[in-house]
C-alpha positions in Angstrom: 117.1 93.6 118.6 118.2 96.2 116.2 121.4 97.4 116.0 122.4 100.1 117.6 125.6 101.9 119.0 126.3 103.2 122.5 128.1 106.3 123.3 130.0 106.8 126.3 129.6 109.5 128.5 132.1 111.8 129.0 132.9 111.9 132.8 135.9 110.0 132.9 138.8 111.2 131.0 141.1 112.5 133.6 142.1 115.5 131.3 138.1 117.0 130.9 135.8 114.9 132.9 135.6 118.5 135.0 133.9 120.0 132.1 131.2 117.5 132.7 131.0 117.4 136.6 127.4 119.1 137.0 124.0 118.0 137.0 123.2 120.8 134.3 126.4 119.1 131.8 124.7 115.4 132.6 121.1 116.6 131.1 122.4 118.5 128.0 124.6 115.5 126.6 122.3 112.8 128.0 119.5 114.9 125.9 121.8 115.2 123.2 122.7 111.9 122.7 119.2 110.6 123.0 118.0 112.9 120.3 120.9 111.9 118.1 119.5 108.8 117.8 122.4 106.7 120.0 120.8 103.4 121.0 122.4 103.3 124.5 124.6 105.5 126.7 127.2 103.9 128.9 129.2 104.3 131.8 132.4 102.3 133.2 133.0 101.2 136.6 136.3 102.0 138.8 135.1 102.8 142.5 138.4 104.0 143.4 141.2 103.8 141.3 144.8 103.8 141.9 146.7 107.1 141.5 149.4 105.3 139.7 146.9 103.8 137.4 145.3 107.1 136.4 148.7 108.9 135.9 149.3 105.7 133.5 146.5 106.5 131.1 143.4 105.1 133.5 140.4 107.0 134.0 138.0 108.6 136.3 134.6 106.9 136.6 130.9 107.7 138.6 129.0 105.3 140.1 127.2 103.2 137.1 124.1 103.4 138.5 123.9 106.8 139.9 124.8 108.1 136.4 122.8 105.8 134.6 119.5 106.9 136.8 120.1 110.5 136.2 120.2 109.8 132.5 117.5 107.8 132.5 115.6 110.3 134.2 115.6 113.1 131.5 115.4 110.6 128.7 112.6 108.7 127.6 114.2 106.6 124.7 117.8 105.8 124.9 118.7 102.4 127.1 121.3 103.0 129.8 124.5 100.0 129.6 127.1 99.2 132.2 130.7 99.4 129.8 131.3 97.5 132.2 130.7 96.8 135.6 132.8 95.1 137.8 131.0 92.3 139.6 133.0 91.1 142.6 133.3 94.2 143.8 129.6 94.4 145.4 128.1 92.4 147.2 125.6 90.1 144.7 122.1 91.4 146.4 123.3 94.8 146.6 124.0 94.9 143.1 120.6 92.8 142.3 118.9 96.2 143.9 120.7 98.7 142.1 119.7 96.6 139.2 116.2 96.1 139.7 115.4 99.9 141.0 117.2 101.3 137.5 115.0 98.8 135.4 111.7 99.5 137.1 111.9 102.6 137.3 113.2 103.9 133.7 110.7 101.3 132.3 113.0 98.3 131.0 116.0 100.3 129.5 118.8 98.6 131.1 121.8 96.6 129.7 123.9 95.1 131.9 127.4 94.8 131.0 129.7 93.3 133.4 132.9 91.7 133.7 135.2 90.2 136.3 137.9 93.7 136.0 141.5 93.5 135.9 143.2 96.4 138.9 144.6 94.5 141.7 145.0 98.0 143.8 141.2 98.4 143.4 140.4 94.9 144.7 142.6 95.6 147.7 140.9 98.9 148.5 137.7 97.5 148.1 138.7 94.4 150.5 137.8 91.6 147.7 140.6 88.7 146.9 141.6 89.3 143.1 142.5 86.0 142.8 139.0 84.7 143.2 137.3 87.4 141.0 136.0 84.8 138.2 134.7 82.5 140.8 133.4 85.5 142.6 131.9 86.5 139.2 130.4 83.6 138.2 128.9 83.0 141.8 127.5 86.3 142.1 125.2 86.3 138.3 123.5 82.9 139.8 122.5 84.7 142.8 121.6 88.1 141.2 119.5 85.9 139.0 118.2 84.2 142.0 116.9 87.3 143.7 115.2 88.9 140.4 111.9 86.4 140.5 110.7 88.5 142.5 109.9 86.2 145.1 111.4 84.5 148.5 114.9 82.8 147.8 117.4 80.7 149.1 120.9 81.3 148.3 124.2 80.7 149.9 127.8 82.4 148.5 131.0 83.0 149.6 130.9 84.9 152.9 126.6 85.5 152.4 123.6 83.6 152.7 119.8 84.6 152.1 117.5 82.2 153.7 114.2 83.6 152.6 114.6 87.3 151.3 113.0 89.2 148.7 114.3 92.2 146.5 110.8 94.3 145.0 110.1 95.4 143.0 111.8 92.8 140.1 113.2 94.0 136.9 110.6 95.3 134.2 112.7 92.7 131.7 111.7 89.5 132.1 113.7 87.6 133.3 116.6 90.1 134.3 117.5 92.9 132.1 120.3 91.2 129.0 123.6 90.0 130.8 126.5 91.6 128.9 129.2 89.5 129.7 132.9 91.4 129.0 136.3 89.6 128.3 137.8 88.0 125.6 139.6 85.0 127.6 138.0 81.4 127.5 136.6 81.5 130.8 134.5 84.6 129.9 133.6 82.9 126.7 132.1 79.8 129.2 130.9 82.3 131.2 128.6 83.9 128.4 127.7 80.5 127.5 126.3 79.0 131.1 125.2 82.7 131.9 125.2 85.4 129.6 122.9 86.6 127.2 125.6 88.6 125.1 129.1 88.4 124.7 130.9 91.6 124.5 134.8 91.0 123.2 137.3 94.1 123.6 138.7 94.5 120.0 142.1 96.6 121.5 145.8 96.7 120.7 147.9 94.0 121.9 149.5 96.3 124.2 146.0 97.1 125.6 144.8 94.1 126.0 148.1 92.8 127.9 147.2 95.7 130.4 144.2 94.4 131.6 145.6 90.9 131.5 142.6 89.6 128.9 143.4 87.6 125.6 144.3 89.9 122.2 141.6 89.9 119.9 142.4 92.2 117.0 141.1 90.7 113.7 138.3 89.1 112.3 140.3 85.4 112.0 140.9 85.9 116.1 137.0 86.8 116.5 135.8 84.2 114.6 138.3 81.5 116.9 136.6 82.8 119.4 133.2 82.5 118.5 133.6 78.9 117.7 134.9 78.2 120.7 132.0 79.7 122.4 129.4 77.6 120.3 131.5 74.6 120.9 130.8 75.1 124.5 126.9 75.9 124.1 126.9 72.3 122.2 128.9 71.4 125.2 126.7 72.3 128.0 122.9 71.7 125.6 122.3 75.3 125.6 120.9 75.6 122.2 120.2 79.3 121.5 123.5 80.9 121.1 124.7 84.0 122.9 123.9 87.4 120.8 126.8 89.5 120.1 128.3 93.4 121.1 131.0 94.8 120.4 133.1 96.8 122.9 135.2 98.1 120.2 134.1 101.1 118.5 134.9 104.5 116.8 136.0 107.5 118.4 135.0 110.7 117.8 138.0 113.6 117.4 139.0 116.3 115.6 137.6 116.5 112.3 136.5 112.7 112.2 135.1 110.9 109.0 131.4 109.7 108.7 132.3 107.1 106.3 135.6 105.5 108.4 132.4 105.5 110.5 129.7 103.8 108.8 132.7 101.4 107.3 133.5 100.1 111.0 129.6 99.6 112.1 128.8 98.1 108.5 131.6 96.0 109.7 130.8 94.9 112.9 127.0 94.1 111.7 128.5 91.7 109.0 130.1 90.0 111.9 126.7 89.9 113.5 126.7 92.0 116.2 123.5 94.1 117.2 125.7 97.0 119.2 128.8 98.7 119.1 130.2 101.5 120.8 131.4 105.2 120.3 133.3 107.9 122.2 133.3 111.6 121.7 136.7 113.5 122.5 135.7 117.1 123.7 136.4 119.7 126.0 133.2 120.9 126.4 129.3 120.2 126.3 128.6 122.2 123.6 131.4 120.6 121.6 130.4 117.0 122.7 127.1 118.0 121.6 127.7 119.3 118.1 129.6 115.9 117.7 127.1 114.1 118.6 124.3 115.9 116.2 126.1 115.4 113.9 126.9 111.7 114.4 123.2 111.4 114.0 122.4 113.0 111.4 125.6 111.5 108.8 126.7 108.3 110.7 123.7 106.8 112.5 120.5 107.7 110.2 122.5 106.0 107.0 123.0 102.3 109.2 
């Protein structure tokens, strides 16, 4: 695929999400950033957050898939990405639906980025066991993928069974839309190796990463360590294409920003051989996130 870069959108920042909270705010940027030329806009995933969290620096967030189907539905170009979902906190077939209804019906634009999350006072509100989440996780893409032929499947989880059910219509992307899989620890690098199609590291501060209780990965001699240990376990395992790259890291848009810090960082991340990488735009309005984004297009994003 080409490369492209994703832009988040702006309903989460606990400071000016409000600015964003309408229906009317949601078509301007989602039109915006579609013109601009963005490759994908993405939404995060925190159902309910703890108020302790977001006075910490956390965030708001919208359902994924609500959000994503109302961008998808006054854009015709841009693909629509999970940054990133949290998997154990659906039920797998539930999920599946929300997955396959968004595909089919904003013909194949849909990249799912998922991960196993990090907030134990979510996972208690939402009734799931945190300690089980990458079990939960890995258990839950087998049977997602399970459910996306399109035809009658067998499938029993932890807590679930299907004994002959069918979700229709199936994905337009055969066969399931491209798993995104999120993390930079060792089990998320096996994970993208038995069942991803992408991995999708969080290049973050030390102190960020700590937070959400994931390995550090803040330099090119850590990423490359990584990557090898990921194609160590393809060879491991027979799987003989190798898992495509995204990168989670990206720039952020603020103030007076620079097109060629920019262009340096995505020139950057395509030497490392990824095909995506992400942005954010600070504003406090729609018309200001949409002048930034213009002009993204026009100086950052038509010279890659």
């Amino acid at each position: 695929m080409p490369y492209d870069i994703s832009v988040a959108m702006p309903i989460d920042h606990v400071e000016t999400a409000h600015a964003f909270w309408s229906h009317e705010a949601i078509v301007e940027v989602a039109k915006a950033a579609d013109e601009a030329g963005f490759g994908a806009a993405s939404v995060t995933d925190h159902p309910v957050p703890s108020s302790r969290w977001l006075a910490a620096g956390g965030h708001f967030a919208q359902d994924p898939f609500v959000m994503l189907g109302l961008v998808g539905g006054v854009t015709s170009r841009i693909k629509l990405m999970t940054n990133i979902a949290v998997l154990p906190y659906r039920n797998p077939f539930v999920t599946a639906r929300a997955v396959s209804s968004l595909d089919r019906f904003t013909g194949g634009r849909f990249i799912f980025g998922m991960g196993a999350g990090y907030l134990k006072a979510e996972y208690k509100a939402l009734g799931v066991d945190f300690d089980s989440r990458n079990d939960l996780m890995d258990e839950y893409i087998r049977a997602m993928k399970a459910s996306w032929t399109g035809e009658d499947f067998t499938f029993e989880g932890t807590g679930y069974i299907a004994m002959g059910n069918t979700v229709q219509p199936s994905p337009t992307q055969k066969p399931h839309p491209p798993i995104v899989i999120g993390g930079n620890s060792k089990r998320a690098l096996r994970r993208t190796a038995e069942l991803g199609d992408y991995w999708y590291p969080f290049i973050v501060p030390k102190a960020i990463s700590d937070t959400a209780r994931t390995a550090n990965i803040s330099n090119d001699e850590e990423m490359n360590e990584a990557i090898a240990y990921l194609n160590e376990h393809c060879d491991k395992i027979g799987r003989k294409d190798r898992p495509g790259l995204m990168m989670a890291g990206g720039f952020n848009l603020s103030g007076n920003w620079s097109a060629q810090q920019a262009i340096d960082l995505y020139s950057h991340h395509k030497e490392l051989g990824a095909v995506l990488s992400g942005s954010s735009i600070d504003a406090t309005s729609v018309s200001e996130w949409c002048d930034h984004a213009r002009r993204f297009g026009e100086e950052v994003i038509a010279k890659l």
